[in-house]
N, C-alpha and C positions, 0 to 999 in steps of 0.2 A: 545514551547512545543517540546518537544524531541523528535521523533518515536521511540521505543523501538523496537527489533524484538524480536516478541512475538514467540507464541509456533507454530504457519503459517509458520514460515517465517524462521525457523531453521531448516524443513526437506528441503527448495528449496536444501542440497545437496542430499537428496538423492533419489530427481526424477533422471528418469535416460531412460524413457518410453515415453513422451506424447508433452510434451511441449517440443520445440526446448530450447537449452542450450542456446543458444546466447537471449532469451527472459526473461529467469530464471536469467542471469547475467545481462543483461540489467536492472532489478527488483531490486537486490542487489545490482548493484552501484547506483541506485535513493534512496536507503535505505542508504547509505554509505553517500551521497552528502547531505540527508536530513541531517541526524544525526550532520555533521558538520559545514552546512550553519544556522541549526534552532534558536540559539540565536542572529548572526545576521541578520537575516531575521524578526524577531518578535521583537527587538529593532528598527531597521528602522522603519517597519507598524507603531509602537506604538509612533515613533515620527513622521511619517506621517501624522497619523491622527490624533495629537495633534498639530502640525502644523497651523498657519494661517496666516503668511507670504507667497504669492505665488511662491515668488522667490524661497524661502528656498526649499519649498513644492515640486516645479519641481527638483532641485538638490539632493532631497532626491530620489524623481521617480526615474530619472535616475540612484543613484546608486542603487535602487532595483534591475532596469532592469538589470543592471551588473552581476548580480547573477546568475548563471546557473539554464537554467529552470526547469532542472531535483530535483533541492535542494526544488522544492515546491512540501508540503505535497500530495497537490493533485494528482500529478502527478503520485504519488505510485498505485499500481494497488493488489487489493486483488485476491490471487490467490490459486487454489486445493493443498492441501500440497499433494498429490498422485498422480496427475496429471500435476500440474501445468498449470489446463486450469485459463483462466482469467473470463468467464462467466459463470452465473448461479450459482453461490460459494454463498453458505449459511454461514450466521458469528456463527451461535450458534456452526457448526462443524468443519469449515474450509476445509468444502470441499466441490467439484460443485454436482449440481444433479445426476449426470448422479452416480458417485461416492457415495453419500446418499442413493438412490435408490439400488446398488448392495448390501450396507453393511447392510439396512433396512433386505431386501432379507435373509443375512446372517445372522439377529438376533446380529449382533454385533453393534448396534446404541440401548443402552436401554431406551422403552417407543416409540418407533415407531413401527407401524404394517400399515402391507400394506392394505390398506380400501377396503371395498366391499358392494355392496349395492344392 
């Protein structure tokens, strides 16, 4: 499966405030390395674990390991498209709390209000 960069992950240029640059470009080449390594990476898994010779099995491993760690999915990290902080990021908005809560505040998130009780 491919990583698309979605609609998060096309303002990373135009933070410019919050989050250090060198962690915002660190993020885009792990998106960059995903995107390129993901069909072989997910052909390998898939005959890894189709596999049941152990020889083959270990030969396969190791050319996984070959693969730069940064090209696995995981490794990608969801991030404030305004901020670019890495924690507390909501996926319904793509943005962290702290960032929901001002624009809540501002009436510009519609269907949220701030609760009171």
């Amino acid at each position: 499966m491919i990583f698309h960069i979605n609609k998060y992950y096309s303002f990373y240029y135009l933070i410019s405030f919050m989050a250090k640059k060198g962690m915002i470009e660190r993020e885009k080449k792990r998106i960059r390395l995903h995107n390129k390594y993901a069909l072989k990476r997910s052909e390998l898994l898939k005959n890894y674990q189709s596999e049941e010779n152990f020889t083959i099995k270990l030969e396969l491993h190791s050319k996984l390991q070959k693969l730069p760690r940064n090209s696995a999915k995981t490794r990608i990290r969801n991030r404030c498209w305004k901020t670019g902080r890495p924690r507390g990021f909501f996926r319904d908005f793509g943005v962290s709390r702290n960032v929901l809560r001002e624009m809540a505040h501002q009436c510009v998130v519609p269907g949220i209000t701030k609760s009171s009780w």
